[in-house]
Backbone as XML, in Angstrom:
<?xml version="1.0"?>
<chain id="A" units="angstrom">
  <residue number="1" name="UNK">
    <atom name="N" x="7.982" y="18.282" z="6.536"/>
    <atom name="CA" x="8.150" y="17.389" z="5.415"/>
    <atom name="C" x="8.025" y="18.207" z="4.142"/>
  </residue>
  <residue number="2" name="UNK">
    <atom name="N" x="8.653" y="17.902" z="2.789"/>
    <atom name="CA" x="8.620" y="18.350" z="1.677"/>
    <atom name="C" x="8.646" y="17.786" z="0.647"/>
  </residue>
  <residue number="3" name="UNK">
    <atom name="N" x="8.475" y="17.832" z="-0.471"/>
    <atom name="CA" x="8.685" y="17.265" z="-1.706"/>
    <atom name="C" x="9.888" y="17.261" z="-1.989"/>
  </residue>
  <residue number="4" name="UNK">
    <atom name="N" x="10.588" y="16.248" z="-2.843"/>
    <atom name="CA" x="12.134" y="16.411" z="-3.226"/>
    <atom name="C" x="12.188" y="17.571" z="-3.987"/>
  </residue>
  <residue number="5" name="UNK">
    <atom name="N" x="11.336" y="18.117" z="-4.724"/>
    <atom name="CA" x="11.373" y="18.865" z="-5.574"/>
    <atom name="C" x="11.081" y="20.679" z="-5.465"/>
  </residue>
  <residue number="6" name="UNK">
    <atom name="N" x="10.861" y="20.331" z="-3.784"/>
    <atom name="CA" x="10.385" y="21.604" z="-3.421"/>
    <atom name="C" x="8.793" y="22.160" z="-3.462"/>
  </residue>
  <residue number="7" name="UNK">
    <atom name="N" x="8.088" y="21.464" z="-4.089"/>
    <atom name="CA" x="7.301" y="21.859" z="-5.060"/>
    <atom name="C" x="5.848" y="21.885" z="-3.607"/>
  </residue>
  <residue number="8" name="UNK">
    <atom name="N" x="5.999" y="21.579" z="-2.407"/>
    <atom name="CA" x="5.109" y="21.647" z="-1.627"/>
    <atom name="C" x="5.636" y="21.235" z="-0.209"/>
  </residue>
  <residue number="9" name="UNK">
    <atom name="N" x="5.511" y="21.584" z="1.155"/>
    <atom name="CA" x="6.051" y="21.041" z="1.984"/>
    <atom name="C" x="5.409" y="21.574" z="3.083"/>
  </residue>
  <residue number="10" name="UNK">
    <atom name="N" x="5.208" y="21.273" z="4.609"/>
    <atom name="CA" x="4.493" y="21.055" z="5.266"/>
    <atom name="C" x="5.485" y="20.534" z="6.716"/>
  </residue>
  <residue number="11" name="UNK">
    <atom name="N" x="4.983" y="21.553" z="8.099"/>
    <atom name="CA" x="5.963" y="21.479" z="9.485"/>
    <atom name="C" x="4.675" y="20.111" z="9.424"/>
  </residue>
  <residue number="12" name="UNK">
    <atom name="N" x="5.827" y="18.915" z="10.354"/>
    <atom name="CA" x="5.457" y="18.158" z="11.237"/>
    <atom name="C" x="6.126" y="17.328" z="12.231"/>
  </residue>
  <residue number="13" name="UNK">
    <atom name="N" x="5.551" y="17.212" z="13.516"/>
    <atom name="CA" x="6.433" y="17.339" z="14.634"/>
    <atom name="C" x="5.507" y="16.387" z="15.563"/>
  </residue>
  <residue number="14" name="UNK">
    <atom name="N" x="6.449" y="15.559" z="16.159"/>
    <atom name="CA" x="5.594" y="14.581" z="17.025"/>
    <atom name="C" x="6.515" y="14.286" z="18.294"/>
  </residue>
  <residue number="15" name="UNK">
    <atom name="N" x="5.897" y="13.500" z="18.994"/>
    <atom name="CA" x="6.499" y="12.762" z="20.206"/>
    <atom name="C" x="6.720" y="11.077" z="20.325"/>
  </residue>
  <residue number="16" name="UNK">
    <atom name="N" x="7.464" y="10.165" z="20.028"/>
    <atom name="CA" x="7.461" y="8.958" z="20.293"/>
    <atom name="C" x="7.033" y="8.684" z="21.815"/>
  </residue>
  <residue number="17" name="UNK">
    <atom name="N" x="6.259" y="7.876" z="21.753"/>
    <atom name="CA" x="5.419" y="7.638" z="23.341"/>
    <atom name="C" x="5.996" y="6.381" z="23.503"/>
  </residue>
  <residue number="18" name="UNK">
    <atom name="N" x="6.181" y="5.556" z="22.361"/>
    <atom name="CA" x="6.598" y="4.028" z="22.992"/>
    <atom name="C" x="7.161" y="3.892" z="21.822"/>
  </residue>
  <residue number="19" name="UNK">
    <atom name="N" x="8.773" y="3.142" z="22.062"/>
    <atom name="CA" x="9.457" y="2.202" z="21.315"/>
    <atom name="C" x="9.675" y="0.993" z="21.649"/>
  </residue>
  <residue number="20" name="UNK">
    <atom name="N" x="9.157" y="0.017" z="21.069"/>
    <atom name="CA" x="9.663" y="-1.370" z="21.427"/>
    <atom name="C" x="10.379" y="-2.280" z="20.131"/>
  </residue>
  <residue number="21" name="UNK">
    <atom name="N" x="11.833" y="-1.706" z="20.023"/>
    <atom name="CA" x="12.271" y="-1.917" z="18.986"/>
    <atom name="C" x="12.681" y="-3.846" z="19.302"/>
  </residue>
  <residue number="22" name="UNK">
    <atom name="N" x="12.238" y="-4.538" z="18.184"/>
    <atom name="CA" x="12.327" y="-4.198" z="16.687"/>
    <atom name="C" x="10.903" y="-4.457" z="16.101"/>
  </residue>
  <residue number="23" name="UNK">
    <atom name="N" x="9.937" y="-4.110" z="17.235"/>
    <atom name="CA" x="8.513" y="-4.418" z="17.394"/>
    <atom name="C" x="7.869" y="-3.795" z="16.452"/>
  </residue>
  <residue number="24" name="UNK">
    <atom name="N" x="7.773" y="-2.305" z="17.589"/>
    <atom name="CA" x="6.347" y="-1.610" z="17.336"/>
    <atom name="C" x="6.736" y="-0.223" z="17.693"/>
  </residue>
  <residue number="25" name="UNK">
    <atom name="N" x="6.022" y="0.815" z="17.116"/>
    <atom name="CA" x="6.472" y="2.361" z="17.105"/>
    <atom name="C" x="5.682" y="3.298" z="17.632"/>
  </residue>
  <residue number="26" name="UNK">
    <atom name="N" x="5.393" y="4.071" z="18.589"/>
    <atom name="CA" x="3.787" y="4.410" z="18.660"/>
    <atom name="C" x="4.484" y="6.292" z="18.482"/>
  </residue>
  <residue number="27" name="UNK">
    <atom name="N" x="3.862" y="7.079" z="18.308"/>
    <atom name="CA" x="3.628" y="7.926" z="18.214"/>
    <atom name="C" x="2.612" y="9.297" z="18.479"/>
  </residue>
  <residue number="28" name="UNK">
    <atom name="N" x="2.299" y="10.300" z="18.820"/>
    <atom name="CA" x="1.459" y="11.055" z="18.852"/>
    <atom name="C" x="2.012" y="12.579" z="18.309"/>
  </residue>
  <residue number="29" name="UNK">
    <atom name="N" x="1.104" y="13.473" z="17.315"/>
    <atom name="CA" x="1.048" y="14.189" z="16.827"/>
    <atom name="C" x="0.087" y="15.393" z="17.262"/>
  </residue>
  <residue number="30" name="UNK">
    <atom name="N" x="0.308" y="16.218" z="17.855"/>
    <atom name="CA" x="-0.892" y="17.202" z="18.317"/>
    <atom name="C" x="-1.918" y="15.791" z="18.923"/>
  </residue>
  <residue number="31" name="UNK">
    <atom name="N" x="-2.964" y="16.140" z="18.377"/>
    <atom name="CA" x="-4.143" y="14.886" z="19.470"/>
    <atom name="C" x="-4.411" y="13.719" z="18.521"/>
  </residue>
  <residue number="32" name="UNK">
    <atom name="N" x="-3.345" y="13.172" z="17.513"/>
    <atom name="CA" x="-3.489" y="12.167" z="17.305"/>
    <atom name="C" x="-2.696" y="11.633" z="17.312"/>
  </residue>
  <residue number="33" name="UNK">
    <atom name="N" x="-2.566" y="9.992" z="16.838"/>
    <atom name="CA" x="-1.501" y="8.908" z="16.893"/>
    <atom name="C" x="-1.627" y="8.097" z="15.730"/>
  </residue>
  <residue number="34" name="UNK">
    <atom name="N" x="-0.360" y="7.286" z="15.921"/>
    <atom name="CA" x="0.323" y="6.724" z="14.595"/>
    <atom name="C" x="1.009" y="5.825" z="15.401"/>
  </residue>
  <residue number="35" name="UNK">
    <atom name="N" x="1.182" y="4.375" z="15.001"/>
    <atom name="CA" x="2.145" y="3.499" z="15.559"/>
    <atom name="C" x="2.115" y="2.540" z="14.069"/>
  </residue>
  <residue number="36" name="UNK">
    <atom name="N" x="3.447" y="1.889" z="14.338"/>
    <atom name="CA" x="3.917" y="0.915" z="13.234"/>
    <atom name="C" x="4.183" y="0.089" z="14.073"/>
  </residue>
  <residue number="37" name="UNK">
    <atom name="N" x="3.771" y="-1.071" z="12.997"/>
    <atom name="CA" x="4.311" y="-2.534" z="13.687"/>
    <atom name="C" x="4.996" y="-3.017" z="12.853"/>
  </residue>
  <residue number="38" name="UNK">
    <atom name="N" x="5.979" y="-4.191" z="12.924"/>
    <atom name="CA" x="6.990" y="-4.553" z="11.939"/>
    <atom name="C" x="6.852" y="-6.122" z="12.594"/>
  </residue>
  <residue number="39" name="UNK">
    <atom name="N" x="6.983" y="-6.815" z="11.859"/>
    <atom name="CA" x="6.445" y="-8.201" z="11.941"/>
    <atom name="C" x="7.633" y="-9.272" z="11.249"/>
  </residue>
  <residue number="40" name="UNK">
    <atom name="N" x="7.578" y="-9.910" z="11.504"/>
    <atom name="CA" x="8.933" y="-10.792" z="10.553"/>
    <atom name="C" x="8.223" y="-11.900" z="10.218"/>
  </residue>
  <residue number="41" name="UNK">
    <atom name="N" x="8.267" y="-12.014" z="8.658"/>
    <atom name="CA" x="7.399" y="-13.264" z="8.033"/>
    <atom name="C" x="8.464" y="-13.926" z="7.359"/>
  </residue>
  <residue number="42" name="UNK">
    <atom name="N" x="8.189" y="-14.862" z="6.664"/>
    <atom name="CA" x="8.866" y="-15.954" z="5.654"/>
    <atom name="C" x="9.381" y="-14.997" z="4.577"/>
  </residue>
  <residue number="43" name="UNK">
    <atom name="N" x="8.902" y="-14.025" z="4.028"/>
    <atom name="CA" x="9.050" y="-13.079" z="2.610"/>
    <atom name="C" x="9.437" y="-12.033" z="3.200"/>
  </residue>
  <residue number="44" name="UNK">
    <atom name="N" x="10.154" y="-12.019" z="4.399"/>
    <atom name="CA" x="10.406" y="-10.474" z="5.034"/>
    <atom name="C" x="10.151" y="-9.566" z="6.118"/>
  </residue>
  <residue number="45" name="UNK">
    <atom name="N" x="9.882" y="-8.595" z="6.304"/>
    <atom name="CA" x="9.420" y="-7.811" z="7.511"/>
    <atom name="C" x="8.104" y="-7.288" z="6.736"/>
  </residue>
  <residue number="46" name="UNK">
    <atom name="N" x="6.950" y="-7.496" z="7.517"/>
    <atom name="CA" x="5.929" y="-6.796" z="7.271"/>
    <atom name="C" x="5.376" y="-5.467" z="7.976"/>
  </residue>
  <residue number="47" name="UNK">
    <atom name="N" x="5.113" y="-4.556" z="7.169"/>
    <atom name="CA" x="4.947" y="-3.192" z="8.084"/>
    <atom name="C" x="3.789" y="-2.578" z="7.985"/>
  </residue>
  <residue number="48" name="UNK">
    <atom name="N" x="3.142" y="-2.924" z="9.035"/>
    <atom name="CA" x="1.744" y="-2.019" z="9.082"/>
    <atom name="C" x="1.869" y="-0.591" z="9.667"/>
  </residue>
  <residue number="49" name="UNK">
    <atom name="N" x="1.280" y="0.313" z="9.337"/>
    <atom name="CA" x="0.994" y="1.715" z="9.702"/>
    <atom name="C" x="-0.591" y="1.913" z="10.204"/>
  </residue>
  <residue number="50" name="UNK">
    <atom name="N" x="-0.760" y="2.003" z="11.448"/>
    <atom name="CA" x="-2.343" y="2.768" z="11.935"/>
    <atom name="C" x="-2.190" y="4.216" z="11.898"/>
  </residue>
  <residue number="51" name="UNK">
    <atom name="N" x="-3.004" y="5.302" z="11.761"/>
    <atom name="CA" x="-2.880" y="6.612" z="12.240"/>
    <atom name="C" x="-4.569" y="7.206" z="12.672"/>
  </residue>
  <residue number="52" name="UNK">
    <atom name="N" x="-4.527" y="7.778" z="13.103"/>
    <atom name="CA" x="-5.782" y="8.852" z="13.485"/>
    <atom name="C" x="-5.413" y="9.723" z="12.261"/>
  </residue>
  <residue number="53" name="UNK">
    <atom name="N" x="-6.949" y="9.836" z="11.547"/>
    <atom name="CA" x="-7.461" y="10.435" z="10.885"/>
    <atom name="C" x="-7.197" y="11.532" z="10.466"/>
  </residue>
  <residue number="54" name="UNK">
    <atom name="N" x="-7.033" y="12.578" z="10.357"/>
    <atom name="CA" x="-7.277" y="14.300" z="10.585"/>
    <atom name="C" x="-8.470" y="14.360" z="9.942"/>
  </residue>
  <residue number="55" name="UNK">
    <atom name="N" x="-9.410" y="15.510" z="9.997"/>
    <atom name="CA" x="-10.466" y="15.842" z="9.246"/>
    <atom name="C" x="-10.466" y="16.874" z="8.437"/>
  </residue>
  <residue number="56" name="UNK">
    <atom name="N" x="-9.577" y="17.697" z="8.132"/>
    <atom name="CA" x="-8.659" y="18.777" z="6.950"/>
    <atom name="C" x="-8.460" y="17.787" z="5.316"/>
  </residue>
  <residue number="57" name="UNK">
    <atom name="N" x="-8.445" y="16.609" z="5.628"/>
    <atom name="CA" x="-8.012" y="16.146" z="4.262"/>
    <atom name="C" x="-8.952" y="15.111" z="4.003"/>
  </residue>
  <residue number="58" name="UNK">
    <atom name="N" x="-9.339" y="14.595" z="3.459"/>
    <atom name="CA" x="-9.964" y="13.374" z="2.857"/>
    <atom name="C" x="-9.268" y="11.989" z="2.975"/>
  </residue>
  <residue number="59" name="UNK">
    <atom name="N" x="-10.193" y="10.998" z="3.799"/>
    <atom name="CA" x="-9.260" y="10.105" z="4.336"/>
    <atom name="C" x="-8.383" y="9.336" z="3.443"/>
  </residue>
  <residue number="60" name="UNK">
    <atom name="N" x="-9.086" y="9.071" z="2.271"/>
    <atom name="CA" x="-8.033" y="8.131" z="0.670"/>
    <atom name="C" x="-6.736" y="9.095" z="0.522"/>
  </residue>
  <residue number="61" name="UNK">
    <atom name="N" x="-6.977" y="10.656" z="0.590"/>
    <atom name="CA" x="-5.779" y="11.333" z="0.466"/>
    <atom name="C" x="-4.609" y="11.012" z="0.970"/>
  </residue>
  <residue number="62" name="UNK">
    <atom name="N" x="-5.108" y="11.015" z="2.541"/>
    <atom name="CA" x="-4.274" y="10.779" z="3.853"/>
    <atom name="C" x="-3.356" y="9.389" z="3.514"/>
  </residue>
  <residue number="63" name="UNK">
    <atom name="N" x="-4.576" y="8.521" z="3.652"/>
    <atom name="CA" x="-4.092" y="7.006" z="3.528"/>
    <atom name="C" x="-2.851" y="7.087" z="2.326"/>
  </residue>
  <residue number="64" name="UNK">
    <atom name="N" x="-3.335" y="7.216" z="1.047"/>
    <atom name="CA" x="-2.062" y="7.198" z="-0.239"/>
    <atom name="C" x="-0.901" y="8.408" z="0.494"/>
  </residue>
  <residue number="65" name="UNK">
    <atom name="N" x="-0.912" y="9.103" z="1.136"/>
    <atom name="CA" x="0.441" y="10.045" z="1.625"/>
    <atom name="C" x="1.163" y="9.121" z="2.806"/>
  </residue>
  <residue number="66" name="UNK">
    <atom name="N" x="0.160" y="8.624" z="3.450"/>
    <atom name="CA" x="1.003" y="7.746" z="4.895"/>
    <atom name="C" x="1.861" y="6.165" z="3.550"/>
  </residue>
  <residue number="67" name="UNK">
    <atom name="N" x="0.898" y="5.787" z="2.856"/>
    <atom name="CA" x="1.527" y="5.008" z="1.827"/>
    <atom name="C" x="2.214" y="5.162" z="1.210"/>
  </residue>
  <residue number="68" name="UNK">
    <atom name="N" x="2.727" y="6.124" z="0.759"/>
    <atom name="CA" x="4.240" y="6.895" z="-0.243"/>
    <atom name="C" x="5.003" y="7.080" z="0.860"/>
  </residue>
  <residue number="69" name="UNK">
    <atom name="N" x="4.732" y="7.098" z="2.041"/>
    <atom name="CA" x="5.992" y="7.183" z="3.050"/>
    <atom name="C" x="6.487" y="5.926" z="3.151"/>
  </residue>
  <residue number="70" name="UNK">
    <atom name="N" x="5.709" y="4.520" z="3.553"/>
    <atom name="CA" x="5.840" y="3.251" z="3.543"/>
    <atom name="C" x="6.950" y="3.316" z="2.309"/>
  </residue>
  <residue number="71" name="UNK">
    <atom name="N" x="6.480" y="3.466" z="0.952"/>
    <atom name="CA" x="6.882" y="2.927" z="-0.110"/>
    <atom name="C" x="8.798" y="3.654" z="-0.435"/>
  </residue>
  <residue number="72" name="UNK">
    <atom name="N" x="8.550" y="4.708" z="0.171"/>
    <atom name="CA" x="9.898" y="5.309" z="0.629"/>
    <atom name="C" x="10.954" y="4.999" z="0.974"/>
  </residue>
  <residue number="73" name="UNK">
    <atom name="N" x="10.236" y="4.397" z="2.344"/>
    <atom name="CA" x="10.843" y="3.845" z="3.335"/>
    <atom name="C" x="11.571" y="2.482" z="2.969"/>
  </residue>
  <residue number="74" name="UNK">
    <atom name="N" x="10.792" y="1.698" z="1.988"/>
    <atom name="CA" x="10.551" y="0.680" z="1.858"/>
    <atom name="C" x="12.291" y="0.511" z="0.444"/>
  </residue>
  <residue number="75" name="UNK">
    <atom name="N" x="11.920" y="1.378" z="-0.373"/>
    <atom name="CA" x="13.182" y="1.591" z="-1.366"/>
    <atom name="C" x="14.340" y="2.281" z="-0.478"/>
  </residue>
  <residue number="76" name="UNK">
    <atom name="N" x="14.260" y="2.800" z="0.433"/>
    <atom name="CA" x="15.982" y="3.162" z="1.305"/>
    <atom name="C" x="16.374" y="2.075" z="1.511"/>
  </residue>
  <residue number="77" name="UNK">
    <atom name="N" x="15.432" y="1.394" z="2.427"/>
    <atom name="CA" x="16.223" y="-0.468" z="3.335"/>
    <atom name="C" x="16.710" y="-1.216" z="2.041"/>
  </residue>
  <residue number="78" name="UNK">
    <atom name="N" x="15.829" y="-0.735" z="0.851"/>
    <atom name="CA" x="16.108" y="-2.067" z="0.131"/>
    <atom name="C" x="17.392" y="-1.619" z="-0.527"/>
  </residue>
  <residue number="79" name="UNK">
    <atom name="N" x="18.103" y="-0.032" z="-0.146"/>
    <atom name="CA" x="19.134" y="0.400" z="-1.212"/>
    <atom name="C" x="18.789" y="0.716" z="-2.482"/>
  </residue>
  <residue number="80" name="UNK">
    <atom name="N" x="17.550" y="0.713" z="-2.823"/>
    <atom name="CA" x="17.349" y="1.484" z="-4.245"/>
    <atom name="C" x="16.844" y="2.953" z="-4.106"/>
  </residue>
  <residue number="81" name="UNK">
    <atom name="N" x="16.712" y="3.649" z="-3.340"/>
    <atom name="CA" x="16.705" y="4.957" z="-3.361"/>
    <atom name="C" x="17.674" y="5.943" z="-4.021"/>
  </residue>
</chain>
């Protein structure tokens, strides 16, 4: 992964363990995991993200970086990217 700008970037590489599309996403990364769930409400699809921790970063760090991916993600579907 990288910055658009170049300005910092970082290998990461995983395995999908389970897809149950248009469910749920699970994932594992070296010895941790990550799964998304996608939910369909009245106002839309709701998307939660779980992950395992790492202990290299500070968990608020982590959390706001897994959240700028959401928010990413979130402006492609909608076409404003």
């Amino acid at each position: 992964m990288e910055a658009k700008d170049g300005s910092m970037g970082f290998d990461f590489a995983g395995t999908y363990t389970l897809v149950d599309a248009p469910n749920r996403i699970v994932a594992t990364f070296g010895d941790r995991q990550m799964a998304v769930s996608f939910v369909e409400t009245a106002d839309g699809v709701a998307v939660t993200e779980e992950f395992d921790a790492e202990e290299e970063n500070d968990y608020d760090m982590q959390r706001a970086g897994w959240q700028a991916i959401l928010d990413s993600f979130k402006r492609h579907v909608e076409g404003l990217s």
